[in-house]
C-alpha positions in Angstrom: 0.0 0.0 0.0 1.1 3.4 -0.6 2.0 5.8 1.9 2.3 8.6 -0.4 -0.1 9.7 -2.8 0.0 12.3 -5.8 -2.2 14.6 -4.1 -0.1 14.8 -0.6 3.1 15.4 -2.8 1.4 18.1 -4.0 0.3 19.5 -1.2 3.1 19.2 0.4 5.1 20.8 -2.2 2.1 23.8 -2.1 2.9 24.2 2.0 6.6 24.2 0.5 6.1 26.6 -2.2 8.2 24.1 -4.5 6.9 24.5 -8.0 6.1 21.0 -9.5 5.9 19.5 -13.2 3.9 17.4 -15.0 4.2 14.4 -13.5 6.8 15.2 -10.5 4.2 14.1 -8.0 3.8 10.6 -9.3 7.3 10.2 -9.5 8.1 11.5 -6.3 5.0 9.6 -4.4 7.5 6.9 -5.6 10.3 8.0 -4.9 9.3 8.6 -1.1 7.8 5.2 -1.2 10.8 3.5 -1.6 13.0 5.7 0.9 10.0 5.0 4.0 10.4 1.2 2.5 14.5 1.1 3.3 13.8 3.4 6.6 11.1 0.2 7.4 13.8 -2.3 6.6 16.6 -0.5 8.9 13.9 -0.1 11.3 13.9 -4.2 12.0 17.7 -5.0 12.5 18.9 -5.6 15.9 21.2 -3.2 16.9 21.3 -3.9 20.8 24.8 -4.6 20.8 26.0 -1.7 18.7 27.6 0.8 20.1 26.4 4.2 19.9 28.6 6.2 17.4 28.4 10.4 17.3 30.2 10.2 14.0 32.8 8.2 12.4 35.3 10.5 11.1 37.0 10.2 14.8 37.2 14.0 15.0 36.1 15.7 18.5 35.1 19.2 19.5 37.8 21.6 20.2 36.0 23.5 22.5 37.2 27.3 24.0 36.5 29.9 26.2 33.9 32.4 25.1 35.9 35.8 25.2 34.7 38.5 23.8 37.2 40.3 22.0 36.6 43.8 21.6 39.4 44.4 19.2 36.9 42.9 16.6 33.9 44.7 17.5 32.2 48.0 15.9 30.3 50.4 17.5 27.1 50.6 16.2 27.9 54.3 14.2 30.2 51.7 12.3 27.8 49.0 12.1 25.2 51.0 10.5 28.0 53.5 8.5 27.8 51.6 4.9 24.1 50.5 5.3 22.0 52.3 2.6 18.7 52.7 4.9 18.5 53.0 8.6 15.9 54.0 11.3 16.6 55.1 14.7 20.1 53.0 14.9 18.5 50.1 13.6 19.3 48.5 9.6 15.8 49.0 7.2 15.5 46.1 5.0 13.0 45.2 2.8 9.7 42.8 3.7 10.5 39.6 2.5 7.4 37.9 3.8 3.9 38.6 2.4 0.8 38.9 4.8 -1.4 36.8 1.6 
Protein backbone atom coordinates (compact mmCIF):
# COMPACT_ATOMS: atom_id res chain seq x y z
CA UNK A 1 0.00 0.00 0.00
CA UNK A 2 1.07 3.38 -0.57
CA UNK A 3 1.98 5.76 1.88
CA UNK A 4 2.32 8.56 -0.43
CA UNK A 5 -0.11 9.66 -2.80
CA UNK A 6 0.00 12.31 -5.82
CA UNK A 7 -2.23 14.57 -4.05
CA UNK A 8 -0.05 14.80 -0.64
CA UNK A 9 3.07 15.39 -2.82
CA UNK A 10 1.36 18.13 -3.95
CA UNK A 11 0.29 19.45 -1.17
CA UNK A 12 3.06 19.17 0.42
CA UNK A 13 5.14 20.82 -2.15
CA UNK A 14 2.09 23.84 -2.11
CA UNK A 15 2.93 24.19 1.96
CA UNK A 16 6.59 24.22 0.53
CA UNK A 17 6.11 26.65 -2.24
CA UNK A 18 8.20 24.09 -4.49
CA UNK A 19 6.86 24.45 -7.97
CA UNK A 20 6.11 21.03 -9.48
CA UNK A 21 5.89 19.49 -13.18
CA UNK A 22 3.95 17.41 -14.97
CA UNK A 23 4.18 14.36 -13.49
CA UNK A 24 6.76 15.20 -10.50
CA UNK A 25 4.22 14.06 -8.04
CA UNK A 26 3.78 10.59 -9.35
CA UNK A 27 7.30 10.24 -9.51
CA UNK A 28 8.08 11.54 -6.29
CA UNK A 29 5.03 9.58 -4.41
CA UNK A 30 7.49 6.91 -5.59
CA UNK A 31 10.34 8.05 -4.94
CA UNK A 32 9.25 8.63 -1.08
CA UNK A 33 7.78 5.17 -1.23
CA UNK A 34 10.76 3.46 -1.57
CA UNK A 35 13.04 5.69 0.92
CA UNK A 36 9.99 4.96 3.96
CA UNK A 37 10.37 1.15 2.48
CA UNK A 38 14.50 1.11 3.25
CA UNK A 39 13.76 3.40 6.55
CA UNK A 40 11.09 0.20 7.41
CA UNK A 41 13.82 -2.26 6.63
CA UNK A 42 16.61 -0.49 8.90
CA UNK A 43 13.94 -0.14 11.28
CA UNK A 44 13.93 -4.15 12.01
CA UNK A 45 17.74 -5.03 12.52
CA UNK A 46 18.95 -5.60 15.89
CA UNK A 47 21.24 -3.20 16.92
CA UNK A 48 21.32 -3.86 20.84
CA UNK A 49 24.84 -4.56 20.76
CA UNK A 50 25.99 -1.71 18.67
CA UNK A 51 27.61 0.77 20.10
CA UNK A 52 26.44 4.19 19.90
CA UNK A 53 28.58 6.24 17.35
CA UNK A 54 28.42 10.40 17.25
CA UNK A 55 30.18 10.24 14.04
CA UNK A 56 32.82 8.16 12.43
CA UNK A 57 35.33 10.50 11.10
CA UNK A 58 37.03 10.24 14.82
CA UNK A 59 37.18 13.96 15.02
CA UNK A 60 36.07 15.69 18.54
CA UNK A 61 35.07 19.21 19.55
CA UNK A 62 37.78 21.64 20.24
CA UNK A 63 35.99 23.50 22.55
CA UNK A 64 37.22 27.30 24.03
CA UNK A 65 36.52 29.91 26.17
CA UNK A 66 33.89 32.35 25.07
CA UNK A 67 35.88 35.77 25.16
CA UNK A 68 34.70 38.55 23.82
CA UNK A 69 37.21 40.33 21.97
CA UNK A 70 36.65 43.79 21.60
CA UNK A 71 39.43 44.41 19.22
CA UNK A 72 36.91 42.89 16.56
CA UNK A 73 33.89 44.70 17.48
CA UNK A 74 32.15 48.04 15.89
CA UNK A 75 30.26 50.44 17.48
CA UNK A 76 27.15 50.59 16.23
CA UNK A 77 27.91 54.31 14.22
CA UNK A 78 30.23 51.66 12.34
CA UNK A 79 27.84 48.97 12.07
CA UNK A 80 25.19 50.95 10.49
CA UNK A 81 28.02 53.52 8.50
CA UNK A 82 27.79 51.58 4.92
CA UNK A 83 24.09 50.47 5.34
CA UNK A 84 21.99 52.31 2.60
CA UNK A 85 18.73 52.65 4.88
CA UNK A 86 18.46 52.99 8.56
CA UNK A 87 15.93 53.96 11.28
CA UNK A 88 16.62 55.14 14.68
CA UNK A 89 20.05 52.98 14.94
CA UNK A 90 18.52 50.10 13.61
CA UNK A 91 19.26 48.53 9.58
CA UNK A 92 15.84 49.00 7.20
CA UNK A 93 15.53 46.11 5.00
CA UNK A 94 12.99 45.19 2.79
CA UNK A 95 9.66 42.77 3.73
CA UNK A 96 10.46 39.65 2.45
CA UNK A 97 7.37 37.92 3.83
CA UNK A 98 3.91 38.63 2.38
CA UNK A 99 0.85 38.90 4.82
CA UNK A 100 -1.35 36.78 1.63
Amino acid sequence: MSKFSSQLVQHIAELANIPLNSGEDISFANDFDKTLTVIDQLKEIDISQVEPAHHVTGLENIMREDKVDETQMFSQKEALANAPKTYRGYFVVPRIINKD
